[in-house]
PAGUZA-927017 format. One record per residue (C-alpha): residue in three letters; x, y, z. Coordinates in steps of 0.05 Angstrom, whole numbers, plus 5000, padded with zeros to 4 digits. Layout:
residues N
AlaXYZ ...
***
This chain:
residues 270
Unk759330622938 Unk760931352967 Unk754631552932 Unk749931032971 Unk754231163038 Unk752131903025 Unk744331733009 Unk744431273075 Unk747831923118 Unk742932393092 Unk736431913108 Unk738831783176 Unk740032543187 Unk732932673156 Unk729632123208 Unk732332473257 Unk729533203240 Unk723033003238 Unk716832623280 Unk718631873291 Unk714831283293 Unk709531473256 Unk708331223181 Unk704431533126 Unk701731373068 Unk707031593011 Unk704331872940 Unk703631372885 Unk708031812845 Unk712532472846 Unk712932822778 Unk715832242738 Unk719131812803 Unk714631222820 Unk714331132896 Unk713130462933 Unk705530772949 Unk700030432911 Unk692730682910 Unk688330262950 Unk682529802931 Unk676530062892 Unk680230662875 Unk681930992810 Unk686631562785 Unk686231972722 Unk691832382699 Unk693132972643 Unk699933132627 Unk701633742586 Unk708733792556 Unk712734252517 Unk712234252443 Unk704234092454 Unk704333432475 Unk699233152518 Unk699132422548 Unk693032242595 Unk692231532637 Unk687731202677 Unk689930792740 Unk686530302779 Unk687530042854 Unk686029222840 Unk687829152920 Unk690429512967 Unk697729232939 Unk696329242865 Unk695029742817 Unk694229752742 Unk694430312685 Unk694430472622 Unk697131142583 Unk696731482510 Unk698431992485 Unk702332382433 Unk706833042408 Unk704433722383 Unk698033482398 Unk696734262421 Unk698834682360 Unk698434762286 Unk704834232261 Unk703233522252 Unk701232942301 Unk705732492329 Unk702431942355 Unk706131402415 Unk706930802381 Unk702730342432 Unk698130502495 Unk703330462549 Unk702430072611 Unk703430272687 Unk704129572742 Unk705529632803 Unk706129172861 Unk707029362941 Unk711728822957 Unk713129023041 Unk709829543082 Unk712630003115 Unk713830163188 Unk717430663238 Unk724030433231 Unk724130083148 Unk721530413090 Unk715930093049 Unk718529682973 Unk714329612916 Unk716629242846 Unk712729532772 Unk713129642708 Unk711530292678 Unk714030342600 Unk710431062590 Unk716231542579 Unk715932342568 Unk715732822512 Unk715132662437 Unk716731992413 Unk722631862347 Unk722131292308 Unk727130932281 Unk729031462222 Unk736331132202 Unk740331502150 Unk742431162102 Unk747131232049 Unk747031361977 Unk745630681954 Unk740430592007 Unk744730192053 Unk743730452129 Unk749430842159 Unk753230652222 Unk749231042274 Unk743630622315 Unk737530672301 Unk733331102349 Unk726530852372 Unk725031202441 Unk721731792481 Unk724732462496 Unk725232202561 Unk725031452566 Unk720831062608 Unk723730772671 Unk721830102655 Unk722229462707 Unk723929752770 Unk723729652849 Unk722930302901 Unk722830352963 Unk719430963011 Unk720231223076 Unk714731753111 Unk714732123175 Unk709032653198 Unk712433253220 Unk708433883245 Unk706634153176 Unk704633393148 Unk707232933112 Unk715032863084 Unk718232283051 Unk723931993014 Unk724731522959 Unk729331132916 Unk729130692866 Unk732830212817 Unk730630152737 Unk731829792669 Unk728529932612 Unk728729382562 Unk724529772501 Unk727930422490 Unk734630112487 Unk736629992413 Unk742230552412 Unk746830002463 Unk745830452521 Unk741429942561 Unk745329992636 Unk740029992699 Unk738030622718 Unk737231042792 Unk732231542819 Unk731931902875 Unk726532372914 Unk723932842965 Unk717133032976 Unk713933503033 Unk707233793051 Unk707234493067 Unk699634583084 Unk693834053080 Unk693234433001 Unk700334532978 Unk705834082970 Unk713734122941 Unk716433522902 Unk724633492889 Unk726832902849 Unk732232642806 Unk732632202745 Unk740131972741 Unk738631692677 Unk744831252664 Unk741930912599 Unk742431592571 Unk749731912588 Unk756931572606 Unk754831602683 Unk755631012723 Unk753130882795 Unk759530942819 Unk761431602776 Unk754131912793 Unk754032702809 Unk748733212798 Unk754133602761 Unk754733002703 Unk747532942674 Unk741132672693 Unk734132992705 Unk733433502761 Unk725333672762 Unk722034072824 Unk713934242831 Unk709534462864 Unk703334092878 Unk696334432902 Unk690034072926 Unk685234482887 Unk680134152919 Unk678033422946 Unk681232912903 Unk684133392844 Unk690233612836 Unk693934152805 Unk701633982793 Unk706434492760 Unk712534222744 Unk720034532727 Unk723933962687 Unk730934002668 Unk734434382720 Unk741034242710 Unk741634612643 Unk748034842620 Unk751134992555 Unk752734402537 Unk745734082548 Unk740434502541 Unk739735322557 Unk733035232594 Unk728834862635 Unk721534562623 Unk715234792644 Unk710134232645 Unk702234202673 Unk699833662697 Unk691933542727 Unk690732832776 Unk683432662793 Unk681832112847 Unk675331782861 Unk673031182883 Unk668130652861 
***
């Protein structure tokens, strides 16, 4: 509960930095974080991911209203490189509903299901033993990064003099990547603000609970999770050029550097 009190503190502070009563539209996504922005009707959004160890996932998005969106994603690892393929398992799917609007005072909710996670993808690989029986350890069927599954977020904009800055927050279970027993609900958090009409900086943070012995009441940046900052540039109308810093909170006893990612966004409409 301090946690939330904390989140609540820090919005209210932020509201009052910055331009009121003005809303704007929020992005549909930060780099992994879904907001509660959809794209609108008769629009569509294709995206190129390139992670580490070659892997490359593209999708395709499409604005069904001005409320719904659907997409669908593929991809796999070393896909760049000269070791083998390794294929997703499935096309991955990306719903999203904008459930209330927002206005000068409440942020804007939106409910979806996105099960496209990040980085390569294990199948279940479960040792066994010597007469072929499997071993005690679960088996492991899941991305690098797993999805964030059903979820619910929830976005709040202001226009301040440079443009546009908002915060998000959201809620998650993933109900496929859960077959090692760690299925608890997940939270995200994030920050995003536009610097010039071409260049904008992205903060957000993956608490990933179904992943480490975090709970929401135990949650600290110091205990795990997914720290990722970018930088995102307007190359030109419609296309943009994101690049990415994943896994900021290294240490020794996770990992001893962080991720560099590209990632491309085209939007047109029809």
């Amino acid at each position: 509960m301090k946690n939330i009190y904390r989140i609540i503190t820090i919005t209210y502070l932020f509201n009052l930095l910055v331009a009121q009563g003005t809303t704007y539209p929020p992005p549909t996504n930060l780099i992994t974080v879904p907001t509660a922005g959809t794209l609108v009707r008769g629009s569509f959004s294709m995206d190129l991911r390139v992670q580490k160890k070659g892997g490359l996932t593209t999708g395709l998005t499409v604005g069904i209203t001005d409320r719904f969106q659907f997409g669908l994603s593929y991809g796999a690892g070393n896909l760049i490189g000269d070791d083998s393929l390794q294929w997703y398992p499935r096309p991955e799917v990306n719903l999203k509903y904008h459930l209330l609007d927002e206005t000068g005072s409440a942020p804007g909710c939106a409910i979806g299901l996105v099960t496209q996670g990040f980085g390569t993808y294990t199948y279940d690989h479960s040792p066994e033993s010597e007469s072929g029986e499997p071993l005690d350890p679960l088996p492991v069927e899941r991305y690098d990064i797993r999805a964030y599954g059903a979820y619910v977020s929830a976005s709040k904009n202001w226009k301040t003099p440079l443009g546009n800055a908002g915060l998000h927050a959201g809620m998650s279970k993933n109900f496929l990547e859960d077959k090692d027993g760690d299925g608890d609900p997940n939270l995200f958090f994030g920050l995003d603000m536009e610097v010039n009409p071409e260049l904008s900086l992205l903060v957000e943070y993956n608490a990933a609970l179904n992943e480490n012995d975090m709970t929401a009441e135990t949650l600290a940046l110091n205990r795990g999770g997914y720290l990722n900052a970018a930088v995102r540039w307007t190359f030109v109308d419609r296309l943009h050029i994101e690049m990415d810093f994943n896994n900021l909170l290294f240490d020794d006893d996770k990992v001893n550097y962080f991720n560099r990612e590209l990632k491309i966004i085209y939007i047109e409409y029809f």
